[in-house]
C-alpha positions in Angstrom: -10.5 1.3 -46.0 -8.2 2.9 -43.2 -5.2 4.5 -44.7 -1.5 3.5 -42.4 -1.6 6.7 -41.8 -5.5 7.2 -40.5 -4.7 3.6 -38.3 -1.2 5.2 -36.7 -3.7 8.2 -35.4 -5.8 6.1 -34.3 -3.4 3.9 -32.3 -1.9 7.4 -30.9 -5.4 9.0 -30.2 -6.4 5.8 -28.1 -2.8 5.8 -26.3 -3.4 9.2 -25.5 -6.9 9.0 -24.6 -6.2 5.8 -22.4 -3.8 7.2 -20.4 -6.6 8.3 -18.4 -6.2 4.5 -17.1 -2.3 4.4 -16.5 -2.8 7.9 -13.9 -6.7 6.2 -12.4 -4.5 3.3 -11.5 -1.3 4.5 -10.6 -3.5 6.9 -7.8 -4.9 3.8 -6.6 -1.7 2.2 -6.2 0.7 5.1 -4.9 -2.2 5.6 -2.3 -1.9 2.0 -0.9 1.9 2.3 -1.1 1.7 5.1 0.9 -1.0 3.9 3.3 1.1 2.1 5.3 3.3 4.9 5.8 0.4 7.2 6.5 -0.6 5.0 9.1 2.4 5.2 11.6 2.9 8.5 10.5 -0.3 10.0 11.4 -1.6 7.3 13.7 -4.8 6.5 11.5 -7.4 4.1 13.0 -8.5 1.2 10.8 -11.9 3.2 10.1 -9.8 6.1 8.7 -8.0 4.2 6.7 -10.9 2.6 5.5 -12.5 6.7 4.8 -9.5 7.5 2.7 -10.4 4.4 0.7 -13.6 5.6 0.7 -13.0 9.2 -0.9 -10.1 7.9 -3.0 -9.2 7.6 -6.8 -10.7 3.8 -6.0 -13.7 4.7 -5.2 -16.8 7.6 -4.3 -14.9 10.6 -5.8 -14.0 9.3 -9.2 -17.6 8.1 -9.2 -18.8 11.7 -8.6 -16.4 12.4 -11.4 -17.5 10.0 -13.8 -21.4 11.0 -13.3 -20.7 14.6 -13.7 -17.9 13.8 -16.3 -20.1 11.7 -18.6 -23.3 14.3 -18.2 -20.8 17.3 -19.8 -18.9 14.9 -22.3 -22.6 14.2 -24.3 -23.3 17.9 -23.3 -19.7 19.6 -24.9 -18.2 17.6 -27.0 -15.3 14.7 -25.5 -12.6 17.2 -25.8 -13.6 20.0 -24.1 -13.6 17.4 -21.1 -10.4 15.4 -21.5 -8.4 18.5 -22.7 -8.5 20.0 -19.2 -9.6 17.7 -16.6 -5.9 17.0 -16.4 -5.4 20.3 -14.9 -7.4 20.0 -12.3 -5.8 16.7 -11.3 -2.4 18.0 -11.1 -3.8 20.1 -8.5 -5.2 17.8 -6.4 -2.3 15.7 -6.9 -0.4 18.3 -5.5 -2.4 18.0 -1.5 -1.1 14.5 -1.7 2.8 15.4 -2.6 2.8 17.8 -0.2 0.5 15.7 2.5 1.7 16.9 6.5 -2.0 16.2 8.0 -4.8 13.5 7.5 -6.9 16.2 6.4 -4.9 17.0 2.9 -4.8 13.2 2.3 -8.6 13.3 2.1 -8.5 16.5 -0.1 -5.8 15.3 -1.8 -7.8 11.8 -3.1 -11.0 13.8 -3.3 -9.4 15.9 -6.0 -8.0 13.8 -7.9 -10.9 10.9 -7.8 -13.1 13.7 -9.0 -10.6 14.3 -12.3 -9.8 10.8 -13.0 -13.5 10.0 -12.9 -14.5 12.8 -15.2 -11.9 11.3 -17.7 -13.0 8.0 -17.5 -16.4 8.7 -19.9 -14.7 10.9 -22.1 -11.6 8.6 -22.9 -13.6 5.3 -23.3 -16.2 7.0 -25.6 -13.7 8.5 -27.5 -11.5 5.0 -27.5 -14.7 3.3 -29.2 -16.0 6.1 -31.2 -12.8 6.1 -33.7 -11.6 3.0 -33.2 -12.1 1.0 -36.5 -14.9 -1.0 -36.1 -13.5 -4.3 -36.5 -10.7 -3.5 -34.0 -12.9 -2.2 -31.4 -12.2 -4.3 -29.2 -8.5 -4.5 -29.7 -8.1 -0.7 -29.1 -10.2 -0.9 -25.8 -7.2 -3.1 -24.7 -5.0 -0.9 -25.5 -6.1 1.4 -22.6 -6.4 -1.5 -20.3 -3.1 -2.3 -21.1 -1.9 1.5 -19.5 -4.3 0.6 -17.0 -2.2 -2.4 -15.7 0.9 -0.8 -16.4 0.2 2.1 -13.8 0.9 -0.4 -10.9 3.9 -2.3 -12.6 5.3 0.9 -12.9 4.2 2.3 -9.4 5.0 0.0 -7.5 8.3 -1.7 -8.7 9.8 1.8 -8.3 8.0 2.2 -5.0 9.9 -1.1 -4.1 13.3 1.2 -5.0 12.1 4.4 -3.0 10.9 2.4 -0.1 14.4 2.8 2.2 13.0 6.7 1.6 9.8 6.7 3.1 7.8 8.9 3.2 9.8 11.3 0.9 10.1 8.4 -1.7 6.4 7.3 -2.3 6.0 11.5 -2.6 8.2 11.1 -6.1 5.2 8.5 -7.2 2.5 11.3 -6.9 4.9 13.9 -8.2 5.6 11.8 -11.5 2.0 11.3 -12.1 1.1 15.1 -11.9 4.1 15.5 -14.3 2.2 13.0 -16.6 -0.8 15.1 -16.2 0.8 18.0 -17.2 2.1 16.2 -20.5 -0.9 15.3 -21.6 -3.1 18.2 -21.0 -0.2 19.5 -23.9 -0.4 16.3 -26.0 -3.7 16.1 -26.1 -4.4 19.1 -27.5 -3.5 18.5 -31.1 -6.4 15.2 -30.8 -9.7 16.1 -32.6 -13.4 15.9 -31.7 -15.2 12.6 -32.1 -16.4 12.8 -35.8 -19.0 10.2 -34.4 -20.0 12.7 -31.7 -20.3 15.4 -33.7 -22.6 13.6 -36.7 -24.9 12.8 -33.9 -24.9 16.3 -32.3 -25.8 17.7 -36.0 -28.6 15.3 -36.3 -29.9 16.6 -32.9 -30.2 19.8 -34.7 -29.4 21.9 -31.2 -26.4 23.9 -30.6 -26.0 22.8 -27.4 -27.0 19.5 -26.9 -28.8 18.3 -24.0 -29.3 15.1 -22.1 -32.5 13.2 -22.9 -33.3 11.3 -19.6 -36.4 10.1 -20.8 -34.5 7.8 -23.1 -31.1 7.1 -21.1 -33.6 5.8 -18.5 -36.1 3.7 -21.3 -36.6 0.5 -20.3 -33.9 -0.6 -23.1 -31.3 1.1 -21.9 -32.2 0.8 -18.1 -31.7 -3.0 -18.6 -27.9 -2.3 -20.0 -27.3 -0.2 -17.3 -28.4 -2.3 -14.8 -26.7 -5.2 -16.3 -23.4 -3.7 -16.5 -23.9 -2.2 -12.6 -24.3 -5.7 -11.7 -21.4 -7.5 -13.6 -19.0 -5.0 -13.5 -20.0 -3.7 -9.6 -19.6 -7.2 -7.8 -16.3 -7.9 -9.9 -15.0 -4.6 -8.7 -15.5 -4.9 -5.1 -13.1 -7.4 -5.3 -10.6 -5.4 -7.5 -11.1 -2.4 -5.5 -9.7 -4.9 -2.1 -7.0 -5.8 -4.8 -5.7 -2.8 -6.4 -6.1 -1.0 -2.6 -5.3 -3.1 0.5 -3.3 -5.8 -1.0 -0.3 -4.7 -0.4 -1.7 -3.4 3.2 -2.9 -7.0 4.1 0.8 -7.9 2.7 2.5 -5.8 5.5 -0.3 -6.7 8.0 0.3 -10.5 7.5 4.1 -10.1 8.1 5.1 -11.4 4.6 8.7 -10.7 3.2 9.3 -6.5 2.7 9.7 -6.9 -0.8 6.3 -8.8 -1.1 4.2 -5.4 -0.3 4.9 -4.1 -4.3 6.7 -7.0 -6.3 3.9 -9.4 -5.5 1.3 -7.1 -6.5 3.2 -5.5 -9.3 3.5 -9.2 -10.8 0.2 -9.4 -11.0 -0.6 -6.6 -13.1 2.3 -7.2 -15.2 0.8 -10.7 -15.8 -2.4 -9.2 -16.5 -0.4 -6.8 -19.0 0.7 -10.0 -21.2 -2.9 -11.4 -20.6 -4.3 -8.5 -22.4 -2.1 -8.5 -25.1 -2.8 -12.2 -26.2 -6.2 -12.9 -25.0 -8.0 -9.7 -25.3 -6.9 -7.5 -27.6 -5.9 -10.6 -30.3 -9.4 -12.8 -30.2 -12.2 -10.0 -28.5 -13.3 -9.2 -31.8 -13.2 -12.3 -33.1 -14.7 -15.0 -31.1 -17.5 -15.7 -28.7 -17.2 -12.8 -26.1 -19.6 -14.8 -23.8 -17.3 -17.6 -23.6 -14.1 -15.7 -23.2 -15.8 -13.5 -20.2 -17.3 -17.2 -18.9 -13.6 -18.7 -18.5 -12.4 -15.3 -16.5 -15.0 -16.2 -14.1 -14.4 -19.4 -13.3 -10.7 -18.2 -12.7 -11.6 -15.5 -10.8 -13.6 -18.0 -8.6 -10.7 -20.7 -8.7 -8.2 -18.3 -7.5 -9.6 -16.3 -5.2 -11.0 -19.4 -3.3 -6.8 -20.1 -2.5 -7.3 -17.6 -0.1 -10.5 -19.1 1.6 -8.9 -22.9 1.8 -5.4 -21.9 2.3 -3.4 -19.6 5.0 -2.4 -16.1 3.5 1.0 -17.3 3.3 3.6 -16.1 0.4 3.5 -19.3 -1.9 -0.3 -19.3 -1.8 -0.3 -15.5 -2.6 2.1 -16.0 -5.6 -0.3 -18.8 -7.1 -3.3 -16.5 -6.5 -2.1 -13.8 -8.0 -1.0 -15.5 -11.2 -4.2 -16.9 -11.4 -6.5 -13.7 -11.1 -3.5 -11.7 -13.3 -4.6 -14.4 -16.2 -8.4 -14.0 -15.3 -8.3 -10.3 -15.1 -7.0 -9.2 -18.8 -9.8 -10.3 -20.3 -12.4 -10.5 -17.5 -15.0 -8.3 -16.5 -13.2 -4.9 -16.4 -11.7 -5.1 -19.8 -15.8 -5.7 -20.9 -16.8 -3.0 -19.0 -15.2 -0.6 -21.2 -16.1 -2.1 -24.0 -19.7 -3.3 -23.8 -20.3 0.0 -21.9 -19.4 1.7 -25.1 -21.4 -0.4 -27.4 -24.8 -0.9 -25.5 -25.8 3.2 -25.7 -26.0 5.3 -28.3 -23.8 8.0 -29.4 -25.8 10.8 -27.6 -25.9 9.4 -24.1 -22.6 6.9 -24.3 -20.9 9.4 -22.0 -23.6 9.8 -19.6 -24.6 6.0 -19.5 -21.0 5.2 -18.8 -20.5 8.1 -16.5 -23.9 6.9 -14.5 -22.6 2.8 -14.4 -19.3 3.7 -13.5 -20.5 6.4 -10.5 -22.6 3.3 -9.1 -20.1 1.3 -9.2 -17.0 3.3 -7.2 -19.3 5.0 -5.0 -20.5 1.5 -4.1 -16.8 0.2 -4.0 -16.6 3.4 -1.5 -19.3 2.2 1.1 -17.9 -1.1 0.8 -13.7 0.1 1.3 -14.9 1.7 5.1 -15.5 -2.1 6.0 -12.8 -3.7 4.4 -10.1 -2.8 7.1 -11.6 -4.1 10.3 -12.9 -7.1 8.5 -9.6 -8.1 7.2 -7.6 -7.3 10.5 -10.5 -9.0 12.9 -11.1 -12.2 9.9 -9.1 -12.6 6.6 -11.1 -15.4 6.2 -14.5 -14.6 6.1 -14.0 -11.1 3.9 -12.2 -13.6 1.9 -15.7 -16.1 1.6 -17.3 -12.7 1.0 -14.8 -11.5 -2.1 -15.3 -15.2 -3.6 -19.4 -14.8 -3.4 -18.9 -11.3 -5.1 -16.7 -12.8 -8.1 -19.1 -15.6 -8.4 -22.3 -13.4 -8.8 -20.6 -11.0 -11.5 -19.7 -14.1 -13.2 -23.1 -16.1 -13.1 -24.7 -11.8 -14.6 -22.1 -11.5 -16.9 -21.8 -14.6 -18.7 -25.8 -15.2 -18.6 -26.7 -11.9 -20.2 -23.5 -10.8 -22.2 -23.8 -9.2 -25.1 -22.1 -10.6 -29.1 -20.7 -7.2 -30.5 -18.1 -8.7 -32.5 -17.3 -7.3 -35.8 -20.2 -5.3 -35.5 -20.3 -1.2 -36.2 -21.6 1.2 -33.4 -24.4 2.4 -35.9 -25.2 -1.3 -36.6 -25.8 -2.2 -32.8 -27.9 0.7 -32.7 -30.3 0.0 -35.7 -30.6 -4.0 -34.2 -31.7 -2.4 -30.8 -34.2 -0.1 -32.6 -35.2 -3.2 -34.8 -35.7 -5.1 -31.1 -37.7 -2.4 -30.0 
């Protein structure tokens, strides 16, 4: 039984460890506040804009991070990667506070997609791996949660700073390379993943390697691909979302105040979605039908913007419809089922590998997403609908029931299956 004293430190190593989400997210989202701003500044083209969305926190660098991120987590232990990666974001962070050229925005988001991606693997497998086992679930929201909260709390204050400019969306990089800081300190009291450990003792090496051979087995292979597919269509959308919405805001001449408050709502509804849907009935009921009615919301809401003009009223009503749909939809899965469908000696890597697909993917895709939505709203609109629809149809079809279930006790069914 789990003392009140083991579950507290638990809820704090998961808060901790999911931070990783709050500063992923709040890069995204200072970057598109400041996007617009960059633009006139620096007279960026459409196709520049859509390279920094390319190389950002959103996108190829993070997935260079998370590949490379995973790989070492499985290698050295979780801690060894989470304990510093911070670091080296605070240093990137620092090209973007200090931005005068286009060159040091690219450096800038290279940097700091590169550290958020590395932390991605290390924090998820750590979330899962001491999270009680019937509360699995629960805690994975937890860092979803910060995840969402990045943006409220980006962009509401960008919404203050914006009579500043330029010098005002500089305070939203500076505070995240603050948090940084913080938390390379906090989290160096956190211990190693017992569950990591166990399973580098049964290795029997000192220093653990990869086994490809089996990350790629046709068992784990199919995971893999499966999660590519449901997560990756799902996140082209979200990666339009959490980037250029507020761009396509300012484009489409909507009220000022619309470019963050309409946006932030979203996430903030997404925040409450979490916390009642997710984390209270993930580990509990049918996870196939709770990811199955995220879909068709997904689909119902972002179809608004295909039948309807991008006006303000029919943004407000899409947004609260995809801010319901999102806190227990396909991201929140992700993490978890990413966690669960591996075992303990490649979970890293297998997450770091999904994830890397994923955002570099997203990447390619952001470099078109500009001149499509300036030359036809409407038909990259058609295009984001399709997307949600086929990460729906993968994920509900072939989604896993986890529920209740122990991490060793999903392992010994697969090896059963086998």
């Amino acid at each position: 039984m789990t003392t009140q004293a083991g579950d507290k430190g638990h809820w704090r190593d998961t808060i901790l460890a999911g931070l990783a989400n709050y500063i992923d997210s709040g890069s995204i989202v200072a970057g598109s506040v400041a996007l617009a701003l960059w633009k006139d500044l620096y007279g960026l083209s459409d196709s520049f804009i859509g390279l920094i969305a390319a190389f950002s926190a959103n996108a190829i660098s993070a997935g260079i991070g998370a590949f490379i991120g995973g790989w070492l987590c499985d290698r050295l232990g979780r801690k060894k990667i989470y304990q510093y990666d911070m670091l080296f974001y605070a240093f990137g962070m620092l090209f973007l506070i200090f931005a005068s050229s286009a060159w040091m925005i690219i450096a800038g988001f290279l940097l700091v997609g590169l550290a958020v991606g590395a932390d991605i693997p290390a924090s998820w497998s750590l979330i899962a791996e001491q999270a009680p086992d019937t509360r699995r679930g629960a805690h994975s929201g937890v860092a979803q949660v910060l995840w969402y909260l990045g943006p409220v709390i980006v962009l509401t204050t960008a919404y203050f700073l914006k009579p500043y400019g330029i010098a005002g969306v500089r305070w939203l990089f500076i505070h995240l390379a603050v948090l940084a800081l913080a938390l390379t300190f906090l989290r160096s009291r956190m211990k190693e993943s017992q569950r990591w450990e166990e399973s580098r003792t049964a290795q029997g090496r000192k220093g653990p390697g990869i086994d490809w051979s089996e990350l790629f087995s046709p068992k784990y292979l199919k995971s893999m691909l499966y999660l590519i597919c449901m997560y990756g269509f799902w996140n082209l959308w979200a990666g339009y979302n959490g980037f250029f919405t507020p761009y396509l805001i300012a484009q489409n001449n909507l009220p000022e105040w619309a470019e963050t408050m309409v946006p932030a709502s979203y996430f903030a509804i997404g925040i409450v979605s979490i916390l009642v849907i997710f984390m209270t009935l993930s580990d509990k009921v049918n996870q196939r039908t709770l990811f199955g009615l995220s879909a068709l919301m997904h689909v119902a809401g972002m179809l608004m913007l295909v039948v309807f003009p991008f006006t303000l009223p029919v943004v407000i009503i899409h947004i609260l419809i995809m801010g319901i749909a999102g806190g227990f939809g396909a991201q929140s899965f992700f993490q978890l089922w990413s966690a669960e469908l591996f075992p303990t000696a490649i979970r890293s890597t297998a997450q770091g590998v999904t994830f890397a697909v994923v955002r570099i993917g997203l990447g390619i895709w952001s470099l078109a997403v500009p001149a499509l939505a300036s030359a036809d709203f409407t038909t990259l609109a058609w295009i984001l609908t399709g997307f949600l629809v086929v990460s729906g149809l993968i994920g509900y079809v072939w989604a896993p029931r986890n529920e209740g279930k122990s991490l060793e006790q999903l392992e010994a069914e697969r090896q059963a299956a086998a």
